[in-house]
Every structure is written in C-alpha cells, then in structure tokens.
C-alpha positions as CSV (number, residue, x, y, z in Angstrom):
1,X,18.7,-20.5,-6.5
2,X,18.2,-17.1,-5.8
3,X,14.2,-15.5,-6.7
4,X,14.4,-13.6,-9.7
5,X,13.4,-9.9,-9.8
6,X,9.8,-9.2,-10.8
7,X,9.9,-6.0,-12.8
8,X,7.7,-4.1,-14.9
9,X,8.1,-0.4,-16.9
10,X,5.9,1.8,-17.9
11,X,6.0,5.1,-20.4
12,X,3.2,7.7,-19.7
13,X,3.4,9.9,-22.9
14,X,2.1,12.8,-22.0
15,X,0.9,15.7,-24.0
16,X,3.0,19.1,-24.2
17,X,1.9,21.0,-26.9
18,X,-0.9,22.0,-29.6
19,X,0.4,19.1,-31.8
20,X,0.1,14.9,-31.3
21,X,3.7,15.0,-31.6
22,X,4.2,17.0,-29.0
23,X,4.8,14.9,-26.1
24,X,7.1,14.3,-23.2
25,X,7.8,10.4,-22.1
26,X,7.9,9.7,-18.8
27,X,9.5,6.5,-17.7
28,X,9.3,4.8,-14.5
29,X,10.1,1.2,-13.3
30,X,9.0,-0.8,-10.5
31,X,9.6,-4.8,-9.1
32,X,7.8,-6.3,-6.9
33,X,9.0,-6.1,-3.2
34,X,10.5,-9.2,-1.6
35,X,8.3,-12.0,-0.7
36,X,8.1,-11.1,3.2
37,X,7.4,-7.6,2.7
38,X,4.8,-8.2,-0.2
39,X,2.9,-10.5,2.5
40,X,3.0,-8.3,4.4
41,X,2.1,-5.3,2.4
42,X,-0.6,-7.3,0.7
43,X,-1.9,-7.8,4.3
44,X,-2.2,-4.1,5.7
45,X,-3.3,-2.5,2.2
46,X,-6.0,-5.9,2.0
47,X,-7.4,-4.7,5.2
48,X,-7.7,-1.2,4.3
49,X,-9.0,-1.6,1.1
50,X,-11.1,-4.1,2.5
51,X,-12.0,-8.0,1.9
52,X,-14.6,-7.1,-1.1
53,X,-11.9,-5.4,-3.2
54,X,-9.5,-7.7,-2.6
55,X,-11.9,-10.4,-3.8
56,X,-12.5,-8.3,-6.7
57,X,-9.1,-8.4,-7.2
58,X,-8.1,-12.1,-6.9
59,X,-11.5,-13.0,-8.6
60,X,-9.9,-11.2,-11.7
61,X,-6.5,-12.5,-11.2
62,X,-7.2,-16.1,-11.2
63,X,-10.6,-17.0,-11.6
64,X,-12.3,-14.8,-14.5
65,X,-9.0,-14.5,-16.7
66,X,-7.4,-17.1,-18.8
67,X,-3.7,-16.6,-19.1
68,X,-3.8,-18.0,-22.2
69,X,-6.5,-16.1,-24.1
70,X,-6.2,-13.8,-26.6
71,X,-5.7,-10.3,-25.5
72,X,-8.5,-8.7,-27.1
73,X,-12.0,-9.2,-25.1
74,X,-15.1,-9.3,-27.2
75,X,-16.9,-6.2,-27.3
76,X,-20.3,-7.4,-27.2
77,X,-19.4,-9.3,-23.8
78,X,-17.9,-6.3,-21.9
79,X,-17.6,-2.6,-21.8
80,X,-15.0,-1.2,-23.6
81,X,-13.1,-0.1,-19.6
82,X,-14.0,-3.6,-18.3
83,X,-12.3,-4.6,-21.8
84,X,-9.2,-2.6,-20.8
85,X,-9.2,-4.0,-17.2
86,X,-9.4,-7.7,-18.2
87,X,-6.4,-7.3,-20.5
88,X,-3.8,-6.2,-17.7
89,X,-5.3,-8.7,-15.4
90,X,-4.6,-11.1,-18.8
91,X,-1.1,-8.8,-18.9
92,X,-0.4,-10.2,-15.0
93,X,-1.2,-13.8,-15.1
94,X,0.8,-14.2,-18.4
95,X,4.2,-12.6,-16.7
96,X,3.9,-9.9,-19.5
97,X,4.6,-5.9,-18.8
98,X,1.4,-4.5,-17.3
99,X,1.0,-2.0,-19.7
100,X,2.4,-2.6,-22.9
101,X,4.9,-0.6,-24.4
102,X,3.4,-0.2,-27.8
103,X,5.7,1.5,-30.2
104,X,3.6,5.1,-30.4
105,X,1.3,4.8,-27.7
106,X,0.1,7.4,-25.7
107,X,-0.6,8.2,-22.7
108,X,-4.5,8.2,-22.7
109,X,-4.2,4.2,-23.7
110,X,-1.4,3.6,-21.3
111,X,-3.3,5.8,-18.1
112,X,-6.8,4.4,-19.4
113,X,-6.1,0.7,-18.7
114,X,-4.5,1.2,-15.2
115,X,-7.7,3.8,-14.5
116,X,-10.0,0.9,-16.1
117,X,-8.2,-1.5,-13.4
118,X,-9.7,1.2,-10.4
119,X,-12.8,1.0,-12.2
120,X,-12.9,-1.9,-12.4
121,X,-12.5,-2.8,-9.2
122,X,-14.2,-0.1,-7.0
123,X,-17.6,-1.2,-9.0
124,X,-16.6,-5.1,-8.1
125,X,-16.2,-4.3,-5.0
126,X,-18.6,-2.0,-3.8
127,X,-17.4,-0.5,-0.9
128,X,-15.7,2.6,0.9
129,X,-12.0,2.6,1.4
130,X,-10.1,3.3,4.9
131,X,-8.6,6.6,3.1
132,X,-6.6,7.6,6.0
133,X,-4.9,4.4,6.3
134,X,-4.3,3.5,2.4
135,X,-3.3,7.7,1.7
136,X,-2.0,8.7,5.3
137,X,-3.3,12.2,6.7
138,X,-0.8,15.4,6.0
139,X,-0.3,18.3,8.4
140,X,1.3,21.6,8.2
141,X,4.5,22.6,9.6
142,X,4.5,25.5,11.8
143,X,5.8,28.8,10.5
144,X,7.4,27.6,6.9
145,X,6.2,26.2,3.9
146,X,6.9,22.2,4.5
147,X,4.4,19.5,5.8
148,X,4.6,16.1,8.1
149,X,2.6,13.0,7.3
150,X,0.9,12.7,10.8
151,X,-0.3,9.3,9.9
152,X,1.7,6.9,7.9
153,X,0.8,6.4,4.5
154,X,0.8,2.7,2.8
155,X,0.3,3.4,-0.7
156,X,4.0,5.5,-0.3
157,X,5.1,3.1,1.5
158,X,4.0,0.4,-1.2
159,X,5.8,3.0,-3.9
160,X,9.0,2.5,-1.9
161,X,9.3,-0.7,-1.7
162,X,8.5,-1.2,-4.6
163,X,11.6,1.0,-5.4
164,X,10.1,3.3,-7.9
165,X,12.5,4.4,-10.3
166,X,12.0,7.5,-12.5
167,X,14.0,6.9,-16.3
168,X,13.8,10.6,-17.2
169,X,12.3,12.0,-20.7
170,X,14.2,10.8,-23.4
171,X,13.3,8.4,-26.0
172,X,15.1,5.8,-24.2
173,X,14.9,5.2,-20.5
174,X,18.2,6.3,-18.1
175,X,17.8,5.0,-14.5
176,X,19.8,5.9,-12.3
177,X,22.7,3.7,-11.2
178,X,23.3,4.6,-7.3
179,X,27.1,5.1,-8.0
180,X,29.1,8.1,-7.3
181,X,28.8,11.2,-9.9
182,X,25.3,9.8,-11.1
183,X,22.9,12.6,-12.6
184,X,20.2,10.8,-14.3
185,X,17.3,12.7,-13.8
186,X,15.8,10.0,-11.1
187,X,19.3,10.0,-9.1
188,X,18.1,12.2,-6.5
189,X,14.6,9.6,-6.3
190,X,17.0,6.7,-5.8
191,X,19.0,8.3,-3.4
192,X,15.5,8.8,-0.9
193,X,15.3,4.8,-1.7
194,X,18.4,3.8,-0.6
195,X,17.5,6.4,2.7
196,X,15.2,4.9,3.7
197,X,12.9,7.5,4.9
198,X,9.5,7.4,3.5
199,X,8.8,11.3,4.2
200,X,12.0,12.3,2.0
201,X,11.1,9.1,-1.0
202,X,7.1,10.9,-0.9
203,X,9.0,14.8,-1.5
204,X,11.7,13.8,-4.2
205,X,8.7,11.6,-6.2
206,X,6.3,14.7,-5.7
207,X,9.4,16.7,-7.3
208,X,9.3,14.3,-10.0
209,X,5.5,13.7,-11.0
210,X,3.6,16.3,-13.3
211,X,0.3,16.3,-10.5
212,X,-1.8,13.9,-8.6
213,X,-2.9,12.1,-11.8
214,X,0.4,11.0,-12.8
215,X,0.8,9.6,-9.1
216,X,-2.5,8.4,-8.9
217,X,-1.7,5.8,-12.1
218,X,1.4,5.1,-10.7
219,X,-0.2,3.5,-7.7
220,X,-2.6,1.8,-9.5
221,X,-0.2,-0.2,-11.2
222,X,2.3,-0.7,-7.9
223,X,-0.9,-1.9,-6.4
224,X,-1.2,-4.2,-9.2
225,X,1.9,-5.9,-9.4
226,X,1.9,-6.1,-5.9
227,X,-1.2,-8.6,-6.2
228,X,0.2,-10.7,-9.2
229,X,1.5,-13.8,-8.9
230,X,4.9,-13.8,-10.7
C-alpha cells in the first residue's frame, strides 16, 4: 500500500490597508518529505539546532500533549503563547492542519501560534543555535547585483523538500499544476521544485514572500511538520 501524503495549508491574512477588511490571503501548502529524506533531515537540522531543542520538541509532541484533549488550554495553567504553542503541538498529534483555517481569521492568530511554537521552544531549550548551518551564510557576487549561498542552507533545503507550494491571493487557493501553459501565480515556484536547484527554489520563494517575517513563519511550521508523527 503506498504511504499516503502528509499535507498541511496554511492562509497568512495579511493586512493591506487602513481597514480590517483590507487584507490580502496568502496561501501556501507543504507535505512532509518522504520517510528517508525526513530521517534524514530531522538528523542534520537535530544536530544544528541541538539535542536540547529537539527534546523540547519531542517532550511537546508526545509526552506533555494529549491528542485527545480539548483544544483550549486553561489559562490559569499556562501563558496565553505557551497556550497557543500547546494547541499546534495538540494540532500535530491529532493529524489535524497545523494552523487552523478558521473562517475569518487573521493573520496575527495564524503567525502568533507558529511564533508561540519558536517561543516556545527556544525558552524549553535554552540554548544557542548553529546559525550558519540551520540558515547557510550568503555572499555577494562580484560586479552585479546577485548573491551565492557560500554555505548550504538546511532550513531551504527543508522548504524544498517539503515542496512548498505558493496558492496565490484569491479567496480560494490555485496551486499550480506543473503542466504545460500553467500561470498560477506559484507556477514559476514549482518549476524551481521540480529543478532541483536549491539556489534558484530560495530566489523564486524570495520573489514570492512579502519579507523575512513571512519566511520566517513559514519555516516554523515546515519545521514542524517535519517533526510530527503522521
């Protein structure tokens, strides 16, 4: 029987103008890479973030949550972050979408669990990251405008294989389909993907992102459903 896909989709409603109505949806979709490479990933990116976070991680995975709770967390027990971080732990032991997509919610509840996860975490953990590892280390390209990664990054190379998908701005999600003629707005994203090339995936997704926030919570939550178990 062939291993089903482990997906999960996310809307980041962000704010475009003066009014609460005036936002732009962003949607994106991720699955979790195939069991080899997720071993694997989960091996490099546990080293660099280090064995305390990743205890801090599987601590919250499978010991400190109960799949079958209620989603809310008491708020006398917990901060209201620590609240939002044990509910997407809940979210990921359950099988359910990460961040749910509530009809109306925003962006600032959407972004503010998966920030609450990093929180979360960091303070678990208690310890320095191997930044050049996790992030990679940019350079300059003589003479013109473009850069090199001189130092492989794993986080991007988590985001590929992950194959991030970008479903454009409309109310509704349109992925891209990979076949001739496509021009959804993530075709060109998909195209990278199918490349290959993890220097020419990192350029179209930072054509695609609104700023290092937006990326930042989009690697919180790859990193996330790297780690979950189905």
């Amino acid at each position: 029987m062939a291993r089903p896909y482990i997906e999960d989709q996310i809307c980041l409603s962000m704010r475009v103008g003066p009014s609460p109505e005036d936002v732009e949806r962003r949607w994106w979709k991720i699955e979790q890479p195939r069991p080899s490479i997720a071993l694997a990933l989960r091996a490099r990116i546990g080293s660099a973030l280090g064995p305390a976070t990743v205890d801090a991680v599987m601590r919250s995975l499978y010991a400190v949550i109960d799949p079958d709770a209620e989603d809310d967390v008491a708020a006398d027990t917990v901060t209201v972050g620590e609240a939002a971080a044990l509910q997407v732990f809940r979210r990921a032991r359950s099988g359910k979408s990460l961040v749910a997509l509530a009809e109306g919610e925003t962006m600032d509840i959407a972004a503010g669990r998966l920030l609450a996860i990093a929180s979360f975490v960091a303070r678990a953990a208690g310890q320095r990251l191997d930044a050049a590892l996790l992030l990679g280390e940019h350079e300059r390209v003589a003479d013109n405008l473009e850069y090199r990664w001189a130092k492989p990054s794993l986080l991007h190379r988590l985001l590929l294989d992950s194959g991030l998908r970008f479903g454009g701005s409309a109310k509704a999600p349109r992925y891209p389909s990979g076949r001739p003629g496509d021009d959804s707005p993530g075709a060109a994203l998909f195209a990278a993907w199918n490349g290959g090339s993890v220097t020419t995936f990192v350029r179209e997704v930072d054509v695609l992102v609104s700023g290092p926030d937006e990326l930042l919570l989009l690697t919180v939550w790859a990193l996330l459903h790297l780690w979950r178990p189905f």
